[in-house]
C-alpha positions in Angstrom: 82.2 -35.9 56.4 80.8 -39.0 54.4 80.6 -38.5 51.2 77.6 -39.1 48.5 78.0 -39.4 44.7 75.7 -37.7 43.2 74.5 -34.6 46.2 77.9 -33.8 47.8 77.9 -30.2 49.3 80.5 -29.0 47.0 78.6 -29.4 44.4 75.7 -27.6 45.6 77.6 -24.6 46.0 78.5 -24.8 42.8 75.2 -25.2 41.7 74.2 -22.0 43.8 76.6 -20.0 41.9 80.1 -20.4 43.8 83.3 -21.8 42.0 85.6 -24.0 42.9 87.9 -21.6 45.3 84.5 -20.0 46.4 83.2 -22.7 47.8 86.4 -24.2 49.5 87.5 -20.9 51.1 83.7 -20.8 52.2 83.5 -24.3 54.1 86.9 -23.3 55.5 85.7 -20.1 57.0 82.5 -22.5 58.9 85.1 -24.9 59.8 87.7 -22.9 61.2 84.9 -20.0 62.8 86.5 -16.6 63.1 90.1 -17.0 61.6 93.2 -14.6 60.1 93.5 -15.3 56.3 96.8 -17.2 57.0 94.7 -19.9 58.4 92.1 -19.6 55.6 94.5 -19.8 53.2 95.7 -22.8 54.8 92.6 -24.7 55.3 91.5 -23.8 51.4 94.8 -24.9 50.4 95.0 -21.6 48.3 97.4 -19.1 48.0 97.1 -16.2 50.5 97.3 -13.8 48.1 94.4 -15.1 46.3 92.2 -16.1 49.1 91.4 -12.0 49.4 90.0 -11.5 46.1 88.0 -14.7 46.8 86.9 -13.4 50.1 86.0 -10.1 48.5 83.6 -12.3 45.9 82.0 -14.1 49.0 81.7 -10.9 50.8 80.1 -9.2 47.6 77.1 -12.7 47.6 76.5 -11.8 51.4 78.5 -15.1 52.2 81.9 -14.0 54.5 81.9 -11.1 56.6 85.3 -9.7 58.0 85.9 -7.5 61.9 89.1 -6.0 63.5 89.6 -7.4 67.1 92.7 -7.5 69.4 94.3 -10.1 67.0 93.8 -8.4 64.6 91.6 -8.8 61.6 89.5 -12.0 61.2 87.2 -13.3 58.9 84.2 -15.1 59.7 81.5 -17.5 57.1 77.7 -15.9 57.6 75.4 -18.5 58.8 74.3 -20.9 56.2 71.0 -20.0 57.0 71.9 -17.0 54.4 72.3 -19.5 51.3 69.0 -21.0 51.8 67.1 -16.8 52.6 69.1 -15.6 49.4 67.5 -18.7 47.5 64.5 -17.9 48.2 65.0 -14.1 47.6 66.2 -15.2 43.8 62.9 -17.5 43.8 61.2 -14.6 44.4 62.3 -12.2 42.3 62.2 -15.1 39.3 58.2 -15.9 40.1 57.9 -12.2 39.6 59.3 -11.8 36.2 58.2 -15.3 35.0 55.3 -13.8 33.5 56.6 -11.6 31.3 59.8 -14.5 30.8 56.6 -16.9 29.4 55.5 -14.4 27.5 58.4 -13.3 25.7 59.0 -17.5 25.2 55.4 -18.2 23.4 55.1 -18.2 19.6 53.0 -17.1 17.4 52.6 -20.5 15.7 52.1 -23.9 16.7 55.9 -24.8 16.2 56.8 -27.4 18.9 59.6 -26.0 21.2 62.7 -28.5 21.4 65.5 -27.7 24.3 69.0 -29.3 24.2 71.2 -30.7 27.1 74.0 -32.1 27.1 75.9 -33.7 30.6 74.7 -34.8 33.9 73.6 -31.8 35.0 71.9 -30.4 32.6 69.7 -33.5 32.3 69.1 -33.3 35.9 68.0 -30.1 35.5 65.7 -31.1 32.5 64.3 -33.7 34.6 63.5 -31.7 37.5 61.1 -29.5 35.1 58.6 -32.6 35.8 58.2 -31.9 39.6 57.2 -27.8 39.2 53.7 -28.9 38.6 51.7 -30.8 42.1 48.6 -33.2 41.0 50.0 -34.5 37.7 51.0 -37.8 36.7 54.6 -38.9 35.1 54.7 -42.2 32.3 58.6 -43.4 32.5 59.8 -45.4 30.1 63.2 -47.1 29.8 66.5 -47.8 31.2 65.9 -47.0 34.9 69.8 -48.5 35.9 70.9 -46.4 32.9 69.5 -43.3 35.0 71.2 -44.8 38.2 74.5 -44.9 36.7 74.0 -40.9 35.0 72.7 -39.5 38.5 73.3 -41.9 41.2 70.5 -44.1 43.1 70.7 -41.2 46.2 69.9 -38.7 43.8 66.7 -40.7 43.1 65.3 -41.9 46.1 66.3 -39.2 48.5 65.7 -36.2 46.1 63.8 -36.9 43.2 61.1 -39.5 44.9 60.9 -37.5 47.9 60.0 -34.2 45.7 57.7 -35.9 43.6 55.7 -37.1 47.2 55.4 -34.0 48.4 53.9 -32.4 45.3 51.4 -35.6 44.7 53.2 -36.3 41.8 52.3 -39.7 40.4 54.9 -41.9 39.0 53.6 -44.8 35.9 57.2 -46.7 34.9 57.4 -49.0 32.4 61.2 -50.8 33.5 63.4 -53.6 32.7 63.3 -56.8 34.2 67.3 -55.7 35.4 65.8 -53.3 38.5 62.8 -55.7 39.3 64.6 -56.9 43.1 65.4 -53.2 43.7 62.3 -52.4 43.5 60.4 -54.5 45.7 62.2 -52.9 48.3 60.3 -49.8 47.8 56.8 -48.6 48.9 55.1 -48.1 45.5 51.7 -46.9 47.2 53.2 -44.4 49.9 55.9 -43.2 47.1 52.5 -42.8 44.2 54.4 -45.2 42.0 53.2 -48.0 39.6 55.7 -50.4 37.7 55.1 -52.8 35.2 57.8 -54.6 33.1 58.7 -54.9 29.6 60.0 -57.7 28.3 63.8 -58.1 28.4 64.4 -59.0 24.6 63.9 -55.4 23.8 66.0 -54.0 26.3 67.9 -50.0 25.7 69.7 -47.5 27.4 67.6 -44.5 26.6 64.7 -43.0 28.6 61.6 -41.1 28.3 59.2 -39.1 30.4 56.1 -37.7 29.0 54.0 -35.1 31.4 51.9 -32.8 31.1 52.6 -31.1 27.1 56.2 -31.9 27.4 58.3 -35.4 26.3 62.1 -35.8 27.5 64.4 -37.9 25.5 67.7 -39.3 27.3 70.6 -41.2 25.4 73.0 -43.6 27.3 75.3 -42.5 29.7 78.3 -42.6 27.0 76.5 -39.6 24.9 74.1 -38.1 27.6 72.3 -36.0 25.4 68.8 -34.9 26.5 66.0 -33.1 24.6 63.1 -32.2 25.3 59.9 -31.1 23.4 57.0 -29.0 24.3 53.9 -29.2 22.3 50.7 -30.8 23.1 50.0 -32.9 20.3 53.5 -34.9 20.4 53.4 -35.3 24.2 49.3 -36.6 23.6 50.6 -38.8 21.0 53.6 -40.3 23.4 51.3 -40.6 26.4 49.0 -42.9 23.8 52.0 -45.0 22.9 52.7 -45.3 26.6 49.3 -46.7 27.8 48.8 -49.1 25.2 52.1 -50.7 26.3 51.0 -50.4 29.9 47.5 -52.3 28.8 49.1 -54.8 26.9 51.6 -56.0 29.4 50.9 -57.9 32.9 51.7 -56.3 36.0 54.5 -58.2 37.5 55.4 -58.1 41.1 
């Protein structure tokens, strides 16, 4: 199975809830099909012993399923199709508490809200808080290899620019001359985004986005620190900043 740095199936799992052992004994058990634990334990490279409290955890999240037959007992994976139907059962279940979440969020005052992250993902996670809105428009500014070294080029053209498409999310960057050749590459119109350069004398590794009433700050890969506020008048005030840069520099193709 190839492998891909930044969305690998292991640690999508992960990100669904499962540890380490959870997920391997779970690919195991699609691999192998119905099996005896011996074999599990094998394919998982983990100890027999421990492979049935595991299994008991999967069993628990609806995710392995054991029968007796003539051999004996087996243990089987469930479909897959069940990770994606208990997704959206969590999904659900979220969108119907969220107003009472957001509500027990707000303040009283006009305080801005600041969030903390620190690591890779946590920051793609603070990052992905741009695409829940369709019909907006995103201003980039910054280090755009910086990003591509943090989550991986994949992670941005065949998850993050597809998502943004399909909820007509525009994209206004203001880059580096050091991605310039990458990006001609690219279909700027079909993927909603507009790129204009800033001069290379006052290149950095940090990066901003500023949508909607929110701005997210970045640091280089060797601190990866993210924060992000949330009040109106800072993210009005950044958006300003932004689009007198964007008037005042030629777009260059």
């Amino acid at each position: 199975m190839p492998k891909n740095n930044t969305i690998s199936i292991e640690n999508t799992l992960r990100e669904f809830g499962l540890n380490e052992s959870e997920t391997r004994l779970y690919l195991s058990s699609l691999s192998l099909g119905e099996s005896n634990m011996s074999d599990l334990a094998k394919k998982a490279e983990i100890k027999r012993s421990t492979c049935y409290l595991i299994f008991k955890s999967l069993q628990n999240k609806g995710l392995m399923g054991s029968v007796k037959t003539s051999r004996g007992l087996v243990f089987t994976a469930t479909s897959p199709d069940s990770l994606l139907s208990r997704a959206r059962t969590h999904m659900n279940r979220i969108e119907m508490i969220l107003p009472e979440l957001q509500a027990l969020s707000q303040k009283k005052d006009n305080i801005p809200k600041m969030t903390y992250y620190e690591g890779a993902d946590a920051y793609r996670l603070a990052v992905e808080d741009c695409l829940k809105n369709p019909n907006v428009t995103i201003r980039h500014i910054g280090a755009l290899s910086e990003l591509h070294q943090t989550m991986g080029k994949d992670y941005d053209l065949q998850y993050f620019v597809p998502r943004r498409v399909k909820q007509n999310i525009s994209l206004k960057a203001l880059y580096f001359p050091d991605v310039k050749s990458e990006l001609r590459l690219l279909d700027d119109k079909n993927e909603l985004r507009e790129v204009r350069y800033l001069p290379e004398k006052y290149v950095y590794n940090s990066v901003m986005l500023i949508y909607e009433n929110k701005v997210l700050i970045s640091s280089s890969q060797k601190e990866l620190v993210t924060i992000v506020i949330e009040s109106e008048e800072i993210a009005k005030s950044e958006q300003m900043k932004f689009d007198l840069i964007w008037d005042l520099i030629n777009k260059i193709k």
